[in-house]
C-alpha positions in Angstrom: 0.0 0.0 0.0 3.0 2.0 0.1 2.4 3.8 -3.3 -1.2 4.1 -3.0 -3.1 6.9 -2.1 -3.8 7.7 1.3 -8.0 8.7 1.7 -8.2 8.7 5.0 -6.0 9.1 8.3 -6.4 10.0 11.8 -3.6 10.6 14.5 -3.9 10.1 18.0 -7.4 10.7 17.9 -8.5 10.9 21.5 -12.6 11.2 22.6 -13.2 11.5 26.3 -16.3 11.9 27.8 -15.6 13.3 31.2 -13.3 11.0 33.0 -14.5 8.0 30.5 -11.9 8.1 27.7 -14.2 6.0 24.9 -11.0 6.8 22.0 -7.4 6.9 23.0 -4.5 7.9 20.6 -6.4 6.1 18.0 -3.6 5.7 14.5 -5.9 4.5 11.5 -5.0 4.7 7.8 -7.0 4.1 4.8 -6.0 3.9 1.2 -7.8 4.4 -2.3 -9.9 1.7 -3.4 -9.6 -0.1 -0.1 -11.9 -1.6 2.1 -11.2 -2.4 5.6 -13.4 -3.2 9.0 -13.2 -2.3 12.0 -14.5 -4.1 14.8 -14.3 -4.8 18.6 -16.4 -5.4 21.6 -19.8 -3.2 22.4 -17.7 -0.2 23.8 -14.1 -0.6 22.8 -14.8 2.5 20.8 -15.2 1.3 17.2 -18.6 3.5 16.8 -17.3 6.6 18.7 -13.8 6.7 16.0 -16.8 7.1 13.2 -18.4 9.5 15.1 -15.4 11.6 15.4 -14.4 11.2 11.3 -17.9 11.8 10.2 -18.5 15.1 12.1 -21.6 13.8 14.5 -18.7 14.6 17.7 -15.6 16.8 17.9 -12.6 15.2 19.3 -10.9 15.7 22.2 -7.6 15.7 20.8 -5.7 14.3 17.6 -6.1 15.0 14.0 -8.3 13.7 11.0 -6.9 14.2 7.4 -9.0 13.6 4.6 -7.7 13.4 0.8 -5.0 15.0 1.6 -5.8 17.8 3.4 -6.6 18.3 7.8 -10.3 18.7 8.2 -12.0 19.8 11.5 -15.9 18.5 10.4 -18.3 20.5 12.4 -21.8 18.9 11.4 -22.2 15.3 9.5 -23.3 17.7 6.6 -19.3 18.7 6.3 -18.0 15.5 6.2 -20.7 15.0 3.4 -20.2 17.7 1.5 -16.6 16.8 2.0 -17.3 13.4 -0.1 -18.6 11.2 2.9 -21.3 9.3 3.4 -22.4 6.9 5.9 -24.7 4.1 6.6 -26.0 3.9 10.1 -27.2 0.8 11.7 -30.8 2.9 12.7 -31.1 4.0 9.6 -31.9 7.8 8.8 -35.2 6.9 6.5 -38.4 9.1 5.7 -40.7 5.6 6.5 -43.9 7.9 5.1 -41.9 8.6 2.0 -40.9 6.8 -0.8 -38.1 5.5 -2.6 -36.9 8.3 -4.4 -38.0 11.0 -2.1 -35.4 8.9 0.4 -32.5 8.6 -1.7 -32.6 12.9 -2.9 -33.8 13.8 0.8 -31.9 16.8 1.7 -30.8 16.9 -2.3 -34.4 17.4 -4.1 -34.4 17.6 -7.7 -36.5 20.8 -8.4 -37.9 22.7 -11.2 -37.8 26.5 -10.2 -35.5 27.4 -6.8 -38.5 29.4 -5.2 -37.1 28.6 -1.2 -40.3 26.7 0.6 -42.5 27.6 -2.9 -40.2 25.5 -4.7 -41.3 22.4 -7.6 -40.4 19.1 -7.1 -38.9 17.8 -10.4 -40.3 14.5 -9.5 -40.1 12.3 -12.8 -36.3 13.1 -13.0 -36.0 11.9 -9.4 -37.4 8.9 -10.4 -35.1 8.1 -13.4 -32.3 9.1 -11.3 -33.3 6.7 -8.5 -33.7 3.9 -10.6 -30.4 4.2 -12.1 -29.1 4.1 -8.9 -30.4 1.0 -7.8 -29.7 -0.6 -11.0 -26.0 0.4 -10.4 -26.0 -1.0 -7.0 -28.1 -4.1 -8.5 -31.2 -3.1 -5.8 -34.1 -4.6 -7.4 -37.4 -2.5 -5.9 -40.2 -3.8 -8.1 -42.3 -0.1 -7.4 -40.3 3.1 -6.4 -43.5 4.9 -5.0 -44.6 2.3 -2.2 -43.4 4.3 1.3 -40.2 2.8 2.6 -42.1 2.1 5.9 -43.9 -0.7 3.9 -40.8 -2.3 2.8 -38.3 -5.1 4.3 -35.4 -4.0 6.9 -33.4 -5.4 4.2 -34.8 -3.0 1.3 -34.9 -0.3 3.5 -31.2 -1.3 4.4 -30.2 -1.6 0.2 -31.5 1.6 -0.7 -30.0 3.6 2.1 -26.5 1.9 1.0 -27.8 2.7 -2.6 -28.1 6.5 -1.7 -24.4 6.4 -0.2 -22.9 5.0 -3.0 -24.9 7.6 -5.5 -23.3 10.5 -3.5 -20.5 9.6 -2.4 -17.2 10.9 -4.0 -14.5 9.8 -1.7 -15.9 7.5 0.9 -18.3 5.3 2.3 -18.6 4.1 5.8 -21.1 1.5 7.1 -21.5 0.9 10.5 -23.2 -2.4 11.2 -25.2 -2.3 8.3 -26.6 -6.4 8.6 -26.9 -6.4 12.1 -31.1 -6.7 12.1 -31.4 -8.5 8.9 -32.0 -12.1 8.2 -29.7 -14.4 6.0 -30.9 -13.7 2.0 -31.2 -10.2 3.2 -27.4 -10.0 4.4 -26.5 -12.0 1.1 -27.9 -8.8 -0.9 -25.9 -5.9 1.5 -22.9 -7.7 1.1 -23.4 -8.5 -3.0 -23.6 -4.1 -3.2 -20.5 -4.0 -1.1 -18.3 -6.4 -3.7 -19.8 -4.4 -6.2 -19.0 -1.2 -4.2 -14.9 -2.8 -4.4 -15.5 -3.2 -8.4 -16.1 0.3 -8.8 -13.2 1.2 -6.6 -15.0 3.2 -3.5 -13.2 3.1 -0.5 -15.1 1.6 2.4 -14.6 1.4 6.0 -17.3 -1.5 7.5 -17.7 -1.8 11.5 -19.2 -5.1 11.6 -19.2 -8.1 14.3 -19.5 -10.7 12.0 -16.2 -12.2 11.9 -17.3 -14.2 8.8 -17.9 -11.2 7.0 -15.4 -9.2 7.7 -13.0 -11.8 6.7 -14.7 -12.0 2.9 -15.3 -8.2 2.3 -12.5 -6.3 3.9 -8.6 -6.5 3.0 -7.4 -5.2 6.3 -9.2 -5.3 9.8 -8.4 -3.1 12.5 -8.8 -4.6 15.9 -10.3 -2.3 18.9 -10.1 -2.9 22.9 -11.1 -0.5 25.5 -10.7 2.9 23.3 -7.7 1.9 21.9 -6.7 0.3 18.3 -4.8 -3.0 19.7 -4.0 -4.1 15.8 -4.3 -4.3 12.6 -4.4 -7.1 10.7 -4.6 -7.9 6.6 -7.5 -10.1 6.5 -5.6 -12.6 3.9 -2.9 -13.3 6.7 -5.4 -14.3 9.7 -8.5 -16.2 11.0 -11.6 -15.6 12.8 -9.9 -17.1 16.3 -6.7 -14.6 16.1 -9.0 -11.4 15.6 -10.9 -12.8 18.9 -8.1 -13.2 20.7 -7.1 -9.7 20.0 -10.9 -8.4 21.2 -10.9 -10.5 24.2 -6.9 -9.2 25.1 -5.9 -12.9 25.1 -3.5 -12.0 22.7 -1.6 -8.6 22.5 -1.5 -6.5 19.5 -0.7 -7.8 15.8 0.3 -5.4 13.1 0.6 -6.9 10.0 1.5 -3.9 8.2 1.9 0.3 8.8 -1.1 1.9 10.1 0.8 5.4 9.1 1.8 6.8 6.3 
């Protein structure tokens, strides 16, 4: 990875939250095209490093750099605008609106910019969905029904579907198969290969060992706050990344986590 671009990297990024300190001096790299997972115990900080890179917290300490450049995201609409986009376990779906209406929430398609008197361009919103879901190979049979009448698992697709639409630079999924059965998983992870195809970089906080071990090139290992090792997925099994979570076995870093 030496020669490849560096997306993402954060350095000694620290989150305390009055005396508990959730992050600690937290080194994580990620390259272009890569995809890598992050996992851990409930607690050992995993979802509070995403909450720091994607703006929803500010950190106690440490840097972010993204494409290049330091960033100091205020709002989750920075680190969007910025080329991020995220997939959140509790997903942030309109369940009384409907497909397309979900995936251009915030990003309307409109006729005439008149502020609140404003014209949805709806037909284009359509077109524009279902090319998105044909790119991600989501197959929704009827773009109008309301997401709230649809499966966890559709629901779950076209929120990853939206992500991978708008995002430029990255895309981060935080336990996105947690609450869905087995076909349903089958079809999330199907859109992530096909995310690797197209060459987005992804960063997946998962618990499914199995999963992370077929999707990700690189896993980085968290205990109690801190980042106890990284690990290229290739060069290890499901019972050495336990051992790491459980602290049975010390740290492992199979390559650089800086640059």
């Amino acid at each position: 990875m030496a020669n490849k671009k560096v997306i993402l990297e954060t350095k000694s990024l620290t989150k305390h939250y009055g005396g508990v300190h959730a992050l600690q001096d937290a080194n994580f790299i990620l390259h272009d095209r890569e995809h890598v997972a992050i996992v851990g115990d409930n607690g050992a900080g995993k979802s509070t490093i995403i909450r720091q890179i994607t703006g929803v917290e500010i950190p106690t300490s440490g840097k972010i750099y993204f494409d290049g450049h330091l960033v100091n995201f205020k709002t989750p609409l920075d680190a969007r605008e910025a080329g991020i986009e995220t997939v959140y376990q509790n997903l942030a779906i309109a369940n009384d609106l409907d497909v397309p209406s979900n995936i251009f929430l915030g990003r309307e398609e409109i006729f005439f910019n008149l502020g609140p008197f404003s014209f949805l361009n709806e037909k284009k919103m359509i077109d524009k969905s279902s090319r998105v879901l044909s790119k991600t190979g989501v197959k929704i049979p009827d773009l109008r029904i309301h997401m709230g009448n649809m499966s966890g698992g559709q629901r779950q697709c076209v929120a990853i579907s939206r992500a991978a639409s708008f995002a430029s630079k990255l895309i981060i999924m935080d336990e996105p198969t947690a609450a869905l059965g087995v076909q349903e998983t089958a079809q999330v992870e199907n859109i992530i290969r096909n995310l690797k195809e197209r060459g987005i970089p992804l960063i997946i906080v998962s618990h499914n060992l199995r999963q992370v071990l077929e999707l990700a090139e690189k896993v980085f290992v968290f205990r109690q706050g801190r980042i106890v090792g990284s690990l290229e997925t290739a060069k290890t099994d499901g019972n050495e990344i336990v051992a790491m979570i459980t602290g049975v076995k010390k740290g492992v870093h199979h390559n650089a986590t800086h640059s």
